[in-house]
C-alpha positions as CSV (number, residue, x, y, z in Angstrom):
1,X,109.1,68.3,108.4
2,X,110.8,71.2,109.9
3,X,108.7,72.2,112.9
4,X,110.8,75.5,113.5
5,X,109.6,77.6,110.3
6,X,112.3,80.7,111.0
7,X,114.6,80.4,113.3
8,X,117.3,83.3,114.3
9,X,121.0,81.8,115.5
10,X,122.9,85.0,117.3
11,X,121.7,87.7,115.1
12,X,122.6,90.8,115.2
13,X,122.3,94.2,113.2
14,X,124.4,97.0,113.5
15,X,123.2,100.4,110.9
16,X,126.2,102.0,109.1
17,X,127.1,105.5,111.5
18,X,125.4,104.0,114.6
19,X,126.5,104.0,118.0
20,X,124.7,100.8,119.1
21,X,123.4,97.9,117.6
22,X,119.8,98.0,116.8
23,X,119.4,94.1,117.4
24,X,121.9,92.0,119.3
25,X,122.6,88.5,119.7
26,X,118.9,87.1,119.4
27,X,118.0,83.5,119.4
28,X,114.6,82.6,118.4
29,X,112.8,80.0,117.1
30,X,109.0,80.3,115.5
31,X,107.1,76.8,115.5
32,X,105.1,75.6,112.3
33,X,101.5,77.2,111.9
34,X,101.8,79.5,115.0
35,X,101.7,83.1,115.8
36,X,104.6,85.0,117.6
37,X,104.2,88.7,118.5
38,X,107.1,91.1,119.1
39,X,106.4,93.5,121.7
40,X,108.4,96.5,122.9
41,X,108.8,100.1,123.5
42,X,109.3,101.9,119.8
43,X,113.3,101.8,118.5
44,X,114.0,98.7,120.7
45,X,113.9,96.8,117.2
46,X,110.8,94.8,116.5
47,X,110.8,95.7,112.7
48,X,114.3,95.5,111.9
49,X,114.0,92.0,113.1
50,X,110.9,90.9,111.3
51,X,112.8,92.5,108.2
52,X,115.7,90.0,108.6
53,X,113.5,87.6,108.0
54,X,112.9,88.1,104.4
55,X,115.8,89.8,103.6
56,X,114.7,93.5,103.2
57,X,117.2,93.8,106.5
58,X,120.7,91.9,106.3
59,X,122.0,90.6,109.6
60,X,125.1,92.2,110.4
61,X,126.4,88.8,112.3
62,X,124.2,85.8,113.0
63,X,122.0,83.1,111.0
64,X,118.4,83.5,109.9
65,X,116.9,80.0,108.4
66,X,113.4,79.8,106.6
67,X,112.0,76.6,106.9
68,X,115.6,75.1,106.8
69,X,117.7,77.2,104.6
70,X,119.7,79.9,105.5
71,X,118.5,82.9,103.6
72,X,121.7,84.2,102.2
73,X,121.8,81.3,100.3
74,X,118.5,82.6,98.5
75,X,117.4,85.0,96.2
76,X,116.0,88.0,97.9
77,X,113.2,88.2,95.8
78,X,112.1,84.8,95.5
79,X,112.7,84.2,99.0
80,X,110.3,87.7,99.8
81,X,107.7,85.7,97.0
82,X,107.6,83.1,99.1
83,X,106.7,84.9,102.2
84,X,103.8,87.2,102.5
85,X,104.3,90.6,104.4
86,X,101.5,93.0,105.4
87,X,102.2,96.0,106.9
88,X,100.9,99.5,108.3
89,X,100.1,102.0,105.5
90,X,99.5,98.7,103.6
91,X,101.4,100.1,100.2
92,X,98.1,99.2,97.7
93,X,99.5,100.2,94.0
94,X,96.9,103.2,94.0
95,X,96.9,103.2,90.3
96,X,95.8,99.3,90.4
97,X,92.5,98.2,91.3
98,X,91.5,95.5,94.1
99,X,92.0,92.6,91.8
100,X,95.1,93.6,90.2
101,X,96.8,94.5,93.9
102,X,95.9,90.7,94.8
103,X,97.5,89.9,91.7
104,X,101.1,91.0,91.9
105,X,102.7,88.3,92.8
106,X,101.1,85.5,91.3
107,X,101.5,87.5,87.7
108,X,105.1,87.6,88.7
109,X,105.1,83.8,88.9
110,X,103.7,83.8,85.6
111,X,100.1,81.9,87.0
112,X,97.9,81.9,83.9
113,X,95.1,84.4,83.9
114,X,92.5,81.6,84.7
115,X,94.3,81.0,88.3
116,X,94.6,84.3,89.1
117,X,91.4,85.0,88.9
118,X,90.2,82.3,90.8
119,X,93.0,82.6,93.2
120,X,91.6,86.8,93.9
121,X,88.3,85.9,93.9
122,X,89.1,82.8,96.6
123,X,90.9,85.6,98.7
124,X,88.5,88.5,98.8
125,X,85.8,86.2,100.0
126,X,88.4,84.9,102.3
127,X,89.1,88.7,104.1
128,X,85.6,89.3,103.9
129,X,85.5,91.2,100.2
130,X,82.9,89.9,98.3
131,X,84.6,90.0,95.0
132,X,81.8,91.3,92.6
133,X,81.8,93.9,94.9
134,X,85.4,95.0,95.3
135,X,87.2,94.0,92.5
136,X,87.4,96.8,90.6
137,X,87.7,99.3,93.2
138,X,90.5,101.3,93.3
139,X,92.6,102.0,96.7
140,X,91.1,105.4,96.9
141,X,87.4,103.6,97.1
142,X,88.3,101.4,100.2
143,X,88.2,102.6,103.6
144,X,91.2,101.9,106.1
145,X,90.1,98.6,107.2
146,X,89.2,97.5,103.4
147,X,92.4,98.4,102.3
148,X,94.4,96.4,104.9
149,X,92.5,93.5,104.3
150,X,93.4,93.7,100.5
151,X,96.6,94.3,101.8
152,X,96.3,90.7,103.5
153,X,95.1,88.9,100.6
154,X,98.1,90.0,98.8
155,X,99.9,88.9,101.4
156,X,98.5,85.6,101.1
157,X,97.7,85.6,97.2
158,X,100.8,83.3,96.1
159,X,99.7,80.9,99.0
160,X,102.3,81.7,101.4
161,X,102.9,79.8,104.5
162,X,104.6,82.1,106.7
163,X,103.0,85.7,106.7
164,X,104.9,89.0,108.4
165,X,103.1,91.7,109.8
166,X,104.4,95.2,111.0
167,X,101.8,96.7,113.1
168,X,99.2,95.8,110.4
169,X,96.2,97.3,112.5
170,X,97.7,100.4,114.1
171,X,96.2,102.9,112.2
172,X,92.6,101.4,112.5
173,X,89.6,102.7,114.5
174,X,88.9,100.3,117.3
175,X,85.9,98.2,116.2
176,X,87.4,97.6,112.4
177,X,90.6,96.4,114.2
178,X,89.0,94.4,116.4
179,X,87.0,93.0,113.7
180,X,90.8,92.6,111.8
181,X,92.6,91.0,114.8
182,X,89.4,87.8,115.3
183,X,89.9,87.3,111.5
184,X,93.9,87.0,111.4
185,X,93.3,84.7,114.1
186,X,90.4,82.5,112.5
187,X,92.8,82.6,109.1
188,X,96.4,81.9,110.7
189,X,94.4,78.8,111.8
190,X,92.5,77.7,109.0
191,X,95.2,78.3,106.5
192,X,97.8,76.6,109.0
193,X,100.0,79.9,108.9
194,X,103.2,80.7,110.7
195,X,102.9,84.1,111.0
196,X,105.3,87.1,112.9
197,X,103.3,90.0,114.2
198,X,105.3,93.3,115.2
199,X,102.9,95.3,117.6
200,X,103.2,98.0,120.2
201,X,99.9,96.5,121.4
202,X,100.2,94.2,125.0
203,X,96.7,93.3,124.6
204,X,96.6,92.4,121.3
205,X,99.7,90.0,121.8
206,X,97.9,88.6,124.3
207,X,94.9,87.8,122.8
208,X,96.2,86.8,119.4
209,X,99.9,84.8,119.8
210,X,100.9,81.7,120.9
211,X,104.2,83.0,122.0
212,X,105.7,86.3,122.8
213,X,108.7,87.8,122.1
214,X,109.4,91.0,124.5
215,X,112.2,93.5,123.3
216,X,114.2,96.1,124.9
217,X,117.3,97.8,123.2
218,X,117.7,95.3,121.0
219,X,117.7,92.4,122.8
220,X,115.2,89.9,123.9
221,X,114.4,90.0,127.3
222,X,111.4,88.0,127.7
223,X,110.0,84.8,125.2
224,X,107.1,82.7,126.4
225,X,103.0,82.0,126.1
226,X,101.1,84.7,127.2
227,X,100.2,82.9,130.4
228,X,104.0,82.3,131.2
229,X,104.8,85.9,130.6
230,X,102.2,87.0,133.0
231,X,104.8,85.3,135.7
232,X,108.0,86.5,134.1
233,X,110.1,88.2,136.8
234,X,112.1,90.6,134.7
235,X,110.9,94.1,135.7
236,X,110.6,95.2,132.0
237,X,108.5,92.1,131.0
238,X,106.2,92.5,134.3
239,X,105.9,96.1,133.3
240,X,104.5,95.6,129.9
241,X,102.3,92.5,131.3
242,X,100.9,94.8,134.5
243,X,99.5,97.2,131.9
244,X,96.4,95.3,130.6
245,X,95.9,93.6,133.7
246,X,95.2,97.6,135.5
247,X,93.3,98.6,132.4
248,X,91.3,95.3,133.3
249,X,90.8,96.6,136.6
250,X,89.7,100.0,135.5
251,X,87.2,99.0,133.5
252,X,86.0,97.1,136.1
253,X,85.8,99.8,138.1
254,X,84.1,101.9,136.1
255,X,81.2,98.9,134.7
256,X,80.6,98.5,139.0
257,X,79.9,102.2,139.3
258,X,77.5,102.9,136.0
């Protein structure tokens, strides 16, 4: 078994025209069935990184392995079949409804018509969909939070064991992502999922990853569990940490005065 599901070997990525390179020189290693987060200030290349992980972004320099093989030597789109990848704005086929979304990929694959139903119907009651209910919605039926879970069972529908997400919850009202963010958690486990989360959210890394990844022009400047990074001297890392820790403190504040 390869315990490190992705690993990165001194990637970098430079963009044709730019003056610096968006991502430079990472190392990083993602353990089987956990969750990493990337954290960091917008531009400092969280996505372009998760993206080099399935190919939509090629490394200008550097190695990128999936459980074990270097993904150049794959097809792009079988190795992006193989991976699930959710993302903000979620990209439902608004001409397709619930069932048919869940469905791309495994219709790709050429499953029989029998398995994907079962396989859609297994996944909506698995986000929290019932399926007699949502099937045959269209995108334009679901509210924000409805969508993105479809947009999680498709990531999941060809039974995909490493899952990407891009800021999956960022457009959600507080409670729904709330709700979104306890049932990634309870599925990454259940499902035994490796799964990379891109968020601009300290608290949300905190809460939900195993590790944590901390960015800053490109470069990694802090990688540990949330407890470790709490400690880590760098001043950018103890910047980002400090924040929920005074928001904490606020609340606080405010509970002991009500």
């Amino acid at each position: 078994m390869v315990r490190d599901v992705i690993a990165l070997e001194n990637v970098s990525k430079t963009y044709d025209g730019a003056g610096a390179p968006a991502v430079r020189g990472i190392d990083l290693e993602v353990a089987a069935e956990s969750l990493l987060a990337l954290v960091g200030e917008s531009g400092c290349g969280k996505t372009t990184t998760l993206k080099m992980m399935n190919r939509l972004v090629e490394p200008s320099a550097g190695r990128v392995t999936v459980a074990g093989e270097d993904v150049r030597s794959l097809d792009p789109i079988v190795l992006r079949r193989r991976i699930g990848y959710a993302f903000q704005g979620v990209g439902l086929f608004p001409h397709l409804d619930v069932a048919a979304n869940v469905a791309t990929v495994p219709r790709l694959l050429h499953w029989t018509e029998r398995e994907i139903a079962a396989r859609v119907d297994e996944l909506l009651e698995m986000v929290g969909l019932p399926p007699a209910q949502f099937r045959g919605r269209y995108p334009r039926e679901l509210s924000g939070g409805e969508q993105q879970r479809v947009g999680v069972a498709r990531a999941l529908a060809a039974r995909a064991k490493v899952l990407l997400m891009d800021e999956p919850f960022g457009a959600l009202d507080p409670i729904t992502r709330d709700e979104l963010q306890f049932e990634l958690k309870t599925l990454q486990r259940a499902l035994g999922l490796t799964v990379v989360l891109v968020t601009h959210d300290v608290t949300e890394a905190l809460l939900l990853a195993d590790r944590i990844a901390v960015m800053k022009d490109g470069a990694i400047v802090g990688h540990d569990t949330p407890r470790g990074l709490m400690a880590d001297p760098h001043p950018y890392v103890r910047a980002l940490m400090d924040m929920p820790r005074r928001h904490a403190e606020r609340i606080a504040r405010v509970a002991a005065s009500a």
